[in-house]
C-alpha positions in Angstrom: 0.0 0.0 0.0 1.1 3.3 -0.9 0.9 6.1 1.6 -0.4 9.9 0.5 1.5 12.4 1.7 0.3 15.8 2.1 2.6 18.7 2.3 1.2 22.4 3.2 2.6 24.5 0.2 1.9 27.7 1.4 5.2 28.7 2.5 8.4 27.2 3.6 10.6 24.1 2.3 7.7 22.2 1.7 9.8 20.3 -1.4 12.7 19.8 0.9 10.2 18.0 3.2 8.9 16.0 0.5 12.0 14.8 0.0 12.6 14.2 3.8 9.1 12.1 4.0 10.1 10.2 1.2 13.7 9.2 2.9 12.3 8.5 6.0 9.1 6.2 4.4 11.9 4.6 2.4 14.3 3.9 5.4 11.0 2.2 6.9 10.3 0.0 4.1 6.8 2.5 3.9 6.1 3.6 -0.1 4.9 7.2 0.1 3.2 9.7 -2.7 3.9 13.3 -1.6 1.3 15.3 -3.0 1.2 19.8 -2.3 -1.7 21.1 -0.5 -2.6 24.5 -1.5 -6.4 24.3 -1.2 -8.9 22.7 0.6 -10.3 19.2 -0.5 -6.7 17.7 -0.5 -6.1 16.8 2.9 -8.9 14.4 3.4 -7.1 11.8 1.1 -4.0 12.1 2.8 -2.9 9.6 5.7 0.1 11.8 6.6 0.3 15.8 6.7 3.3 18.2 7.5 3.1 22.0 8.2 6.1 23.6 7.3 7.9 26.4 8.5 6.9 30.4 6.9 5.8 33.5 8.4 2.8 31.9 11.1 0.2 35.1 10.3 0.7 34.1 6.7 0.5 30.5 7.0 -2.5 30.7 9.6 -4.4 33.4 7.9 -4.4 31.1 4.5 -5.3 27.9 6.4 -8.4 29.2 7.6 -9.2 31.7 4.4 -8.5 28.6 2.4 -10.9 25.9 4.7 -8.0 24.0 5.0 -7.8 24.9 8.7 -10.7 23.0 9.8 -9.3 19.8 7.2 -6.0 19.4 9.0 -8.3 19.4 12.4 -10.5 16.7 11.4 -7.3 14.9 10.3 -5.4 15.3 13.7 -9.4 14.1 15.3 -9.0 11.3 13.4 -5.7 10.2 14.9 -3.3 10.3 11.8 -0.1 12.1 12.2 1.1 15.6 11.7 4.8 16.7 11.7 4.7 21.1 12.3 7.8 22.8 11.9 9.0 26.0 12.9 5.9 28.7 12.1 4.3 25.5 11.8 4.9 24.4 15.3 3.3 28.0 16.2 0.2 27.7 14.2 -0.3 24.2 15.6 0.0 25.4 19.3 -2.6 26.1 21.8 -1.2 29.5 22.3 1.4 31.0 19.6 1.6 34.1 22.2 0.4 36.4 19.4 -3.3 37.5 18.5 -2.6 37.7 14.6 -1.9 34.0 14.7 -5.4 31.8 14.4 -3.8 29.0 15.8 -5.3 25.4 15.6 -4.7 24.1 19.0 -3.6 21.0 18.1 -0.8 20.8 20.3 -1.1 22.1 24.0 2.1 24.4 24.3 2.4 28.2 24.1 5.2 29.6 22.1 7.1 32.3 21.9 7.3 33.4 18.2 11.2 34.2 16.8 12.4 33.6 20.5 15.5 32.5 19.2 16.6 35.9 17.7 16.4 37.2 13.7 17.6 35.7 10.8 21.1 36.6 11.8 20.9 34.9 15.1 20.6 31.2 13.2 22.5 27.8 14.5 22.9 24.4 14.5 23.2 22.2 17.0 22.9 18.4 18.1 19.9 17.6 20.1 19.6 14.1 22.1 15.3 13.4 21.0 13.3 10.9 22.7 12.8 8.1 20.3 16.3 8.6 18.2 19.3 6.4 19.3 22.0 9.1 18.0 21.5 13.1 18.4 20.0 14.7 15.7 21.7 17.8 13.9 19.1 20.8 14.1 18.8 24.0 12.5 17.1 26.7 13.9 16.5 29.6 12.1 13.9 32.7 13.8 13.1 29.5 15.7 10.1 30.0 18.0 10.7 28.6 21.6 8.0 26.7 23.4 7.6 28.6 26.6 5.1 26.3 28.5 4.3 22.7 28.0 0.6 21.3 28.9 -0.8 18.5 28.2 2.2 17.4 25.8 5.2 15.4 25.8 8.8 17.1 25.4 10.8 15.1 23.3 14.0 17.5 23.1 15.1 20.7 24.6 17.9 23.3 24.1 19.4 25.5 26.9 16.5 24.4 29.2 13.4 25.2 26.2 11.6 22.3 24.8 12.2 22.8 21.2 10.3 18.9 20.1 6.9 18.3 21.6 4.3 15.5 21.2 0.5 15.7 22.0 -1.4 12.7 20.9 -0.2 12.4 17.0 1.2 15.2 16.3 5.2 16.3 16.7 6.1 19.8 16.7 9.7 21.3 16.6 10.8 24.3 16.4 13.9 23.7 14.3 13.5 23.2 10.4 14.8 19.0 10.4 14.1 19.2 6.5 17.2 21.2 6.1 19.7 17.9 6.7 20.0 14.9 5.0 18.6 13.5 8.2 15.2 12.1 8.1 14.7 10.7 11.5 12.7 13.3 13.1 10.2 12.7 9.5 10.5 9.0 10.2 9.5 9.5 14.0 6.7 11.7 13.4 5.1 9.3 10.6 6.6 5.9 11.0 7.5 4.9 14.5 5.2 5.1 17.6 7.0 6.8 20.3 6.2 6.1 24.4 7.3 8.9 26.3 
């Protein structure tokens, strides 16, 4: 059986995550069509979704403008996974800490938008992630920062911040892991089933 994957195409490295979901279905002995999502009526055939990173007003106000908002709900409702990245960890959120953001409250954290610094202020680093034997290499970049956790597990942290999350199936970071050649944190999010 072939898997759909949908990608949000509104903003972000939504092709580099393709790529990453196809690595990580292929590393898992999964076959996986990655399909763009740039209007409603898509997301109901996928089994997987992603929400990439962006500029969150952007991203939230086209979710919702676009009916797609209420879609990637129902799909999250219906227990099938969701990998959000970066802005898309904020629009996700319970609380992204900012009116303009219509967030979707699919994971119970508030974040702190561009907590990390500007543009300028990007790094990498190796994070030890519950679920992954080896660290992963992470790149943040205007990274938001979770500032409290809920009802949600924390599956990594930097300098004391949870910056991985998990709340039921859905894994937010708020590092962009499309941006290495490492699929893991695609493969945990879609592929493995994680106890924390």
């Amino acid at each position: 059986m072939t898997l759909t994957a949908g990608v949000i195409a509104v903003q972000g490295d939504f092709r580099e995550h393709a790529a990453a979901i196809e690595r990580a279905a292929r590393a898992h002995g999964e076959r996986v069509e990655t399909v763009e999502i740039h209007t409603a009526g898509t997301v109901p055939k996928c089994d997987l979704l992603l929400l990439p990173g962006g500029e969150s007003t952007a991203i939230s106000a086209h979710l919702h403008r676009e009916g797609i908002a209420a879609e990637i709900e129902a799909h999250v409702a219906a227990g099938k996974p969701l990998l959000a990245t970066c802005a898309g960890l904020i629009v996700a959120a319970a609380d992204a800490g900012d009116d303009r953001v219509d967030t979707l409250g699919l994971i119970d954290v508030t974040v702190d938008r561009n907590a990390f610094g500007r543009q300028r202020d990007s790094f990498e680093t190796h994070l030890d992630v519950t679920g992954l034997n080896e660290p992963f290499p992470a790149v943040f970049i205007r990274a938001p920062q979770v500032a409290s956790v809920g009802d949600a597990d924390v599956l990594a942290s930097f300098d004391g911040h949870p910056v991985a999350v998990r709340d039921g199936p859905v894994v937010g970071t708020a590092f962009h892991p499309e941006l290495t050649d490492d699929a893991r944190i695609h493969g945990l999010a879609f592929f493995e089933t994680v106890t924390v």
